[in-house]
mmCIF file of the N, C-alpha and C atoms, coordinates in Angstrom:
data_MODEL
# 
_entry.id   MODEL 
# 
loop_
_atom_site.group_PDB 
_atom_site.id 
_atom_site.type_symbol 
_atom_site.label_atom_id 
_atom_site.label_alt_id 
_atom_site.label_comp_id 
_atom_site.label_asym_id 
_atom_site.label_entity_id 
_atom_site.label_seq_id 
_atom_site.pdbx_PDB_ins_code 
_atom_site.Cartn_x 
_atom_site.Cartn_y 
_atom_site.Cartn_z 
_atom_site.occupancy 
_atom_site.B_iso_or_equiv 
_atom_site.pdbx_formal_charge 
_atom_site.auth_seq_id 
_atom_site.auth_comp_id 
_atom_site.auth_asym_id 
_atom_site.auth_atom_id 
_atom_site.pdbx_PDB_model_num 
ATOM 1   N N  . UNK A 1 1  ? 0.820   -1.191 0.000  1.00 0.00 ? 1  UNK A N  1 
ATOM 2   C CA . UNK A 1 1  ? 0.000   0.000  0.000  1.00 0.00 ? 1  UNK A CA 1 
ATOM 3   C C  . UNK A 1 1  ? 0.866   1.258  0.000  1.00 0.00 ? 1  UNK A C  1 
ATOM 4   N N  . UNK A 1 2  ? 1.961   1.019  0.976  1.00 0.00 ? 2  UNK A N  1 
ATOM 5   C CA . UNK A 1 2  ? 2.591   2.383  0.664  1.00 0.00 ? 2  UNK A CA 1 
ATOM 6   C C  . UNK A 1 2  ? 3.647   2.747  -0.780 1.00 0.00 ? 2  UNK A C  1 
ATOM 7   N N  . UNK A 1 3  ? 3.460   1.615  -1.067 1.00 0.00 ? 3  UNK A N  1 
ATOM 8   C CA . UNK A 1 3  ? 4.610   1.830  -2.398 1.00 0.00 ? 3  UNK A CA 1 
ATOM 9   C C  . UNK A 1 3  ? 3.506   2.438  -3.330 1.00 0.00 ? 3  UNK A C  1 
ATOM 10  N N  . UNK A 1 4  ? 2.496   2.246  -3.173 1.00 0.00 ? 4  UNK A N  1 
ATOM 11  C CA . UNK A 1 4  ? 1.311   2.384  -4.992 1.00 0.00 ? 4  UNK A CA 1 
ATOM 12  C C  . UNK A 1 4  ? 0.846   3.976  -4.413 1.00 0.00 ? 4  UNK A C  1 
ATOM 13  N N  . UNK A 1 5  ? 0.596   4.369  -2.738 1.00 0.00 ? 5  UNK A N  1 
ATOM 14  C CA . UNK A 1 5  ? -0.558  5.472  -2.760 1.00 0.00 ? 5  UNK A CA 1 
ATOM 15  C C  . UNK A 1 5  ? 0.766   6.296  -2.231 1.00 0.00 ? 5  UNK A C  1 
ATOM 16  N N  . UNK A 1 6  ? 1.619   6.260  -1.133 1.00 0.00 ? 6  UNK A N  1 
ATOM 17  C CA . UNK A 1 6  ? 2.684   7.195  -0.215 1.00 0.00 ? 6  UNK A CA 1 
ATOM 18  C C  . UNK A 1 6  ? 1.897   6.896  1.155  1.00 0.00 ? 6  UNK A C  1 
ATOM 19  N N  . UNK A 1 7  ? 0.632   6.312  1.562  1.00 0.00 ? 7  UNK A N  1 
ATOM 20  C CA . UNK A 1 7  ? 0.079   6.502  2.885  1.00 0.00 ? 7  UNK A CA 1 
ATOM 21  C C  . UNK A 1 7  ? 0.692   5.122  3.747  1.00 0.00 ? 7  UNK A C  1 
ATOM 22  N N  . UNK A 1 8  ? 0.531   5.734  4.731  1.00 0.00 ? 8  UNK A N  1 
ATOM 23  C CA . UNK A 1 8  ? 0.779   4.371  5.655  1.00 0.00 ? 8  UNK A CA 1 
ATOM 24  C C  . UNK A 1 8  ? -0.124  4.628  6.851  1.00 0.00 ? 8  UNK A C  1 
ATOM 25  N N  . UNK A 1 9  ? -0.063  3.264  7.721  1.00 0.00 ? 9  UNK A N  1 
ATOM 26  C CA . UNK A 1 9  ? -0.883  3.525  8.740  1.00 0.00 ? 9  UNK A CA 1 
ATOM 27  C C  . UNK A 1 9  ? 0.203   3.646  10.240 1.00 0.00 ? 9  UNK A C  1 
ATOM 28  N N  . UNK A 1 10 ? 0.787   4.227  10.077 1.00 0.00 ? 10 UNK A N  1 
ATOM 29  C CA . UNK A 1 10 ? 1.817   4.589  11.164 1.00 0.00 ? 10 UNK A CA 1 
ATOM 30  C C  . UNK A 1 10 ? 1.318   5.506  12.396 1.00 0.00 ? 10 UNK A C  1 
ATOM 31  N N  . UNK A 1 11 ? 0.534   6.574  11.946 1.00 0.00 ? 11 UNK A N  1 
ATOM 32  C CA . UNK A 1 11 ? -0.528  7.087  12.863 1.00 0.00 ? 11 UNK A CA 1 
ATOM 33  C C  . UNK A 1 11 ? -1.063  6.042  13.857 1.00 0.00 ? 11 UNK A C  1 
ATOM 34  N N  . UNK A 1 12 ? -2.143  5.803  13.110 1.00 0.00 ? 12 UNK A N  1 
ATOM 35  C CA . UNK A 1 12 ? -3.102  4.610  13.197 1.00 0.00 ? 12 UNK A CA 1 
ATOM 36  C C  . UNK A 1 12 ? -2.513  3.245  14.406 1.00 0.00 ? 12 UNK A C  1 
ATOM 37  N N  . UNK A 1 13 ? -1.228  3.227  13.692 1.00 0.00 ? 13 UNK A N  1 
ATOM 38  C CA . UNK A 1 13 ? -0.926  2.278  14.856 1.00 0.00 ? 13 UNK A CA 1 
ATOM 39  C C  . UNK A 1 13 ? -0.062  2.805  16.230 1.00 0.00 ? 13 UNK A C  1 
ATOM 40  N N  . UNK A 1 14 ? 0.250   4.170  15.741 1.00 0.00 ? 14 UNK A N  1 
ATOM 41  C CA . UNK A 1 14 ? 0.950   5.039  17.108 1.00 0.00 ? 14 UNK A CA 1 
ATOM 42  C C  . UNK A 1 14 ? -0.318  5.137  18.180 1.00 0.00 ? 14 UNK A C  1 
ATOM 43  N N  . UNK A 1 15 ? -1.622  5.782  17.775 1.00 0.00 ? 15 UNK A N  1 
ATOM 44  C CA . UNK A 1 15 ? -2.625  5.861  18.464 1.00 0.00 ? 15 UNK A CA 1 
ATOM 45  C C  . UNK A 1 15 ? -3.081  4.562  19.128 1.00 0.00 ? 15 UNK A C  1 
ATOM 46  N N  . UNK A 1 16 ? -3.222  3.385  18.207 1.00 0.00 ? 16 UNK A N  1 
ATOM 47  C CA . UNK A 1 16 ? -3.294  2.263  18.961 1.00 0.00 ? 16 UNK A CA 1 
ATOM 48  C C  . UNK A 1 16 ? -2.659  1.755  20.378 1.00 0.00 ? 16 UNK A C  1 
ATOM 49  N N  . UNK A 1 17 ? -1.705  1.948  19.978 1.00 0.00 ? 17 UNK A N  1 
ATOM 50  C CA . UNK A 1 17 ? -0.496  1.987  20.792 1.00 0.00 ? 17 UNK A CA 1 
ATOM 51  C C  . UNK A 1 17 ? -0.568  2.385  22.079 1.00 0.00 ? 17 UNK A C  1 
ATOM 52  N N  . UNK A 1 18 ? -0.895  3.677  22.182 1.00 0.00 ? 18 UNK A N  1 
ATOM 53  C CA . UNK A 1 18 ? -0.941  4.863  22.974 1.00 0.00 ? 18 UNK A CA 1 
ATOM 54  C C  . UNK A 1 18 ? -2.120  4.394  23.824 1.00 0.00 ? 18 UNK A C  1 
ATOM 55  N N  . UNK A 1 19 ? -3.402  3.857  23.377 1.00 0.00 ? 19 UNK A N  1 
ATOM 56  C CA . UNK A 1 19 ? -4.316  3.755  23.855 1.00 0.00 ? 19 UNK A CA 1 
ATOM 57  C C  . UNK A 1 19 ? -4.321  2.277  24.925 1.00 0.00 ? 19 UNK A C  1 
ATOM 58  N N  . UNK A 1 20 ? -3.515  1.514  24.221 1.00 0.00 ? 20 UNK A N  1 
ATOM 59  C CA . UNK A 1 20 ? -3.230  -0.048 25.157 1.00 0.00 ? 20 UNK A CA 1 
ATOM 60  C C  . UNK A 1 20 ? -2.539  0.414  26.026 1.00 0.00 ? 20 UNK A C  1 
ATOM 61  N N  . UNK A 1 21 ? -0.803  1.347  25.798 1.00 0.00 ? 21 UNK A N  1 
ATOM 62  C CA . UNK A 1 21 ? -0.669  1.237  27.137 1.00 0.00 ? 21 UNK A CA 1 
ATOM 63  C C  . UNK A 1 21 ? -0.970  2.083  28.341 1.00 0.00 ? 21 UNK A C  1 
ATOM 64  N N  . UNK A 1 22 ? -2.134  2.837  28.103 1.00 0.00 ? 22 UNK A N  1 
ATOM 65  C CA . UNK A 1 22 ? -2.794  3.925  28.807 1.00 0.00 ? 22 UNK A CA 1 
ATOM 66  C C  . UNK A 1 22 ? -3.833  2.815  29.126 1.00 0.00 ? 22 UNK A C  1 
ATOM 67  N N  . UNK A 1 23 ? -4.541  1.857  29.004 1.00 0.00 ? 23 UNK A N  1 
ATOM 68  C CA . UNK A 1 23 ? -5.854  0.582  29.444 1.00 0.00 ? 23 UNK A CA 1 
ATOM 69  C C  . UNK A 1 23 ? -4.367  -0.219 30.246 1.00 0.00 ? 23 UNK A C  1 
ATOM 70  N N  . UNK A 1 24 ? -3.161  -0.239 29.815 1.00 0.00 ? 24 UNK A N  1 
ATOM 71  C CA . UNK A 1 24 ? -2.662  -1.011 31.003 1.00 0.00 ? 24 UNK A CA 1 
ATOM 72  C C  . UNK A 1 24 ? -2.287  -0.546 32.331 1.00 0.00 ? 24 UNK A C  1 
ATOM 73  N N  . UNK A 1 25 ? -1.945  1.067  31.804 1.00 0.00 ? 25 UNK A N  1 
ATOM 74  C CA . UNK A 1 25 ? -1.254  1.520  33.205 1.00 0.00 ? 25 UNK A CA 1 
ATOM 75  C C  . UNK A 1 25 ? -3.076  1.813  34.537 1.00 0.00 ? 25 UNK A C  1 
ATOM 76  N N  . UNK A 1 26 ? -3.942  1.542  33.606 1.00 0.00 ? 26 UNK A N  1 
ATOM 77  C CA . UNK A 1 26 ? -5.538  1.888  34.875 1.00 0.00 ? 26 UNK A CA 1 
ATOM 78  C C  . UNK A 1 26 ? -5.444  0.532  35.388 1.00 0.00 ? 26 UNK A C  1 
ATOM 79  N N  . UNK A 1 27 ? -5.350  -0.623 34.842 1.00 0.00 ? 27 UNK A N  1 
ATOM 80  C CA . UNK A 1 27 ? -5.591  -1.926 35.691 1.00 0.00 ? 27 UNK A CA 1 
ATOM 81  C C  . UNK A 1 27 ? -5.230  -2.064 36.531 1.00 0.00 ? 27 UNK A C  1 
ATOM 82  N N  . UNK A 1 28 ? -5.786  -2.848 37.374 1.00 0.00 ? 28 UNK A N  1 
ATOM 83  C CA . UNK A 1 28 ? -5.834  -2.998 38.519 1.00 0.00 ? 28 UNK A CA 1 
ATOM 84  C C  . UNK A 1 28 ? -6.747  -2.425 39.869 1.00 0.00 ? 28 UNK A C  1 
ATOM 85  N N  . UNK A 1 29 ? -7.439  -1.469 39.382 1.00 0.00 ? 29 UNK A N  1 
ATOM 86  C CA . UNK A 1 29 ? -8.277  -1.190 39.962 1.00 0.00 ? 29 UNK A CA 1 
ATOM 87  C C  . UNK A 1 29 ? -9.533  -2.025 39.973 1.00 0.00 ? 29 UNK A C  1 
ATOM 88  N N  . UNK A 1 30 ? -10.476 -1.882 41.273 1.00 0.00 ? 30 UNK A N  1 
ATOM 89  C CA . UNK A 1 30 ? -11.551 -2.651 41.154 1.00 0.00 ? 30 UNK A CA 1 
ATOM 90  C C  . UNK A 1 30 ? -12.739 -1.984 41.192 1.00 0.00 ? 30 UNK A C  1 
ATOM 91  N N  . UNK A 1 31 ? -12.518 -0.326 41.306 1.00 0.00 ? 31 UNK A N  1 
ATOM 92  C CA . UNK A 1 31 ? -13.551 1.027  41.159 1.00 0.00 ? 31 UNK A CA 1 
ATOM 93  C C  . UNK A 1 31 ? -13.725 1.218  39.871 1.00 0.00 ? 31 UNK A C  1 
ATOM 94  N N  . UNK A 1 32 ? -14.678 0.709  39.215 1.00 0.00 ? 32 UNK A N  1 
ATOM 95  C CA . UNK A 1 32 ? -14.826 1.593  37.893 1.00 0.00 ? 32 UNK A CA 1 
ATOM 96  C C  . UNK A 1 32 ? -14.230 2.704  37.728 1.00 0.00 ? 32 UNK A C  1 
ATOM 97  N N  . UNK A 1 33 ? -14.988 3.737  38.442 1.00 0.00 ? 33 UNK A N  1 
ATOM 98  C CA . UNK A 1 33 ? -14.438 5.184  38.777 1.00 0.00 ? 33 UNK A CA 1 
ATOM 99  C C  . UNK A 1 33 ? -13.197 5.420  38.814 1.00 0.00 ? 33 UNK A C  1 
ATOM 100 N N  . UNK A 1 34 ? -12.350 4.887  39.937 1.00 0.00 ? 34 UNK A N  1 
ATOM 101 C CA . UNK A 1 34 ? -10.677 4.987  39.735 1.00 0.00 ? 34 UNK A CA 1 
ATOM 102 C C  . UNK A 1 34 ? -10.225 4.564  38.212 1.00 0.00 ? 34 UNK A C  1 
ATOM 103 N N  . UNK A 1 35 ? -10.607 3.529  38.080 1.00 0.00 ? 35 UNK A N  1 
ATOM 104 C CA . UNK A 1 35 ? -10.207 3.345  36.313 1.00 0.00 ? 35 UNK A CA 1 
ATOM 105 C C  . UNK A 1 35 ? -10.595 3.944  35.175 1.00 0.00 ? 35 UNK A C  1 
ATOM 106 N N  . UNK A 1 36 ? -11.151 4.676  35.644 1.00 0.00 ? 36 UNK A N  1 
ATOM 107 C CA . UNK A 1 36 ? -11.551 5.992  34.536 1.00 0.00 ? 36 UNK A CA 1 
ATOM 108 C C  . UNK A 1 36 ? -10.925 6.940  34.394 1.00 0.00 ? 36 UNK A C  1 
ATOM 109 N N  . UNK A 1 37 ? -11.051 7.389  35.622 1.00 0.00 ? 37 UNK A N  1 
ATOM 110 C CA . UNK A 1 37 ? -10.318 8.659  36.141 1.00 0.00 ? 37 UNK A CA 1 
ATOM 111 C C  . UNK A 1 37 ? -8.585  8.226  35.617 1.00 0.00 ? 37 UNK A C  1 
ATOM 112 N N  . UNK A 1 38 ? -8.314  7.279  36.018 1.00 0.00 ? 38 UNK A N  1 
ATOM 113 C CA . UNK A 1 38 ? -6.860  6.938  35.538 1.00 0.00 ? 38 UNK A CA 1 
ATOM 114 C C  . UNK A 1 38 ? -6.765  7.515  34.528 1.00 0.00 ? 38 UNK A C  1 
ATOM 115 N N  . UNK A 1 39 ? -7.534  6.448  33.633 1.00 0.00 ? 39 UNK A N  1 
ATOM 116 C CA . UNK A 1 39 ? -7.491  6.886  31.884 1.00 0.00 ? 39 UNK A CA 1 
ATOM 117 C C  . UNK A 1 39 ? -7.745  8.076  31.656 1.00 0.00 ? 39 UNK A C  1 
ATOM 118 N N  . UNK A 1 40 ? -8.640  8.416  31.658 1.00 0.00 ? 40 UNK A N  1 
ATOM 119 C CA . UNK A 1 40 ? -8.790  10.061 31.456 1.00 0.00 ? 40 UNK A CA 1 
ATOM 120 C C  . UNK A 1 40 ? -7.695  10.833 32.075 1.00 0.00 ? 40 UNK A C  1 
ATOM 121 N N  . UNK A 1 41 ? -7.284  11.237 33.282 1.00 0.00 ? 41 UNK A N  1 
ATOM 122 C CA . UNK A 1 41 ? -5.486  11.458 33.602 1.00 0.00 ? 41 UNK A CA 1 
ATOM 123 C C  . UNK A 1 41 ? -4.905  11.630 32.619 1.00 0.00 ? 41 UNK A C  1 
ATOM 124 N N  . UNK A 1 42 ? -4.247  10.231 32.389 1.00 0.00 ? 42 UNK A N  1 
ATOM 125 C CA . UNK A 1 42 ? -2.865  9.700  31.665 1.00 0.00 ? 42 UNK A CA 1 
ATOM 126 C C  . UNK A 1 42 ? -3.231  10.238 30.664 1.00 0.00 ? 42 UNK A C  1 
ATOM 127 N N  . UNK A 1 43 ? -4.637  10.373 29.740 1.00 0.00 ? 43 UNK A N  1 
ATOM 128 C CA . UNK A 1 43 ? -4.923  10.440 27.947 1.00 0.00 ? 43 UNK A CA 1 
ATOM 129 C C  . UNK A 1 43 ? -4.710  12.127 28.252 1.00 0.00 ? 43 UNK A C  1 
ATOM 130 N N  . UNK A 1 44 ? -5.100  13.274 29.216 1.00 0.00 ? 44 UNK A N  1 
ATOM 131 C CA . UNK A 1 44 ? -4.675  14.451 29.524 1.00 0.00 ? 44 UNK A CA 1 
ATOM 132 C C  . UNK A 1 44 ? -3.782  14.694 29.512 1.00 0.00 ? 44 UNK A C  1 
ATOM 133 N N  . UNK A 1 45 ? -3.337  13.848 30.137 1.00 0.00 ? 45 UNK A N  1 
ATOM 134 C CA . UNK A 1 45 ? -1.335  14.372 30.505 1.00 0.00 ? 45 UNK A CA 1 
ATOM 135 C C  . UNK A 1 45 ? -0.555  14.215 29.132 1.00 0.00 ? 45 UNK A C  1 
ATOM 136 N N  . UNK A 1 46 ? -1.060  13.134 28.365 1.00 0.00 ? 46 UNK A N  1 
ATOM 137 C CA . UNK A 1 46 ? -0.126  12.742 27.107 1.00 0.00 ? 46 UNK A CA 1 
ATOM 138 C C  . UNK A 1 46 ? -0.785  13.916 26.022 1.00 0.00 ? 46 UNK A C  1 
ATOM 139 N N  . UNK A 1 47 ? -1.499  14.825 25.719 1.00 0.00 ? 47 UNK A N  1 
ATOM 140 C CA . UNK A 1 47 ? -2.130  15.715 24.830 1.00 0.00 ? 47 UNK A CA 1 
ATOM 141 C C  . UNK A 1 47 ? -1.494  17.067 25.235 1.00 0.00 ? 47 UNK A C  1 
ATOM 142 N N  . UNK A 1 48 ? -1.211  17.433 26.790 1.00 0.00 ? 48 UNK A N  1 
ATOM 143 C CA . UNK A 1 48 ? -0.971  18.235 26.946 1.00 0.00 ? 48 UNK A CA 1 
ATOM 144 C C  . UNK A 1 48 ? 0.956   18.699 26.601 1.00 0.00 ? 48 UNK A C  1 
ATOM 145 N N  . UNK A 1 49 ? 1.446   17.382 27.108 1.00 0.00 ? 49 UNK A N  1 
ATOM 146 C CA . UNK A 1 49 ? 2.869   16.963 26.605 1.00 0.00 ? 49 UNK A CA 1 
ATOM 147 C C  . UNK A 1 49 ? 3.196   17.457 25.219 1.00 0.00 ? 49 UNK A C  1 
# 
């Protein structure tokens, strides 16, 4: 695909990325709530970076 158009999915899989290990660093909690709040945190902190 990238040889015929120039696109790749390098984004696509950076965001992926980003998003697993932000669902790994909340585990462990057994509060919904705390595990939200985690995620939401960490996905703040990494936008504002």
């Amino acid at each position: 695909m990238l040889i015929t158009t120039g696109v790749s999915n390098a984004r696509t899989g950076a965001a992926n990325t980003g998003i697993k290990q932000i669902k790994r660093t909340g585990r462990g909690y057994t509060n919904p709530a705390h595990y939200q709040a985690r995620i939401l945190l960490t996905s703040a902190a990494r936008r504002a970076a």
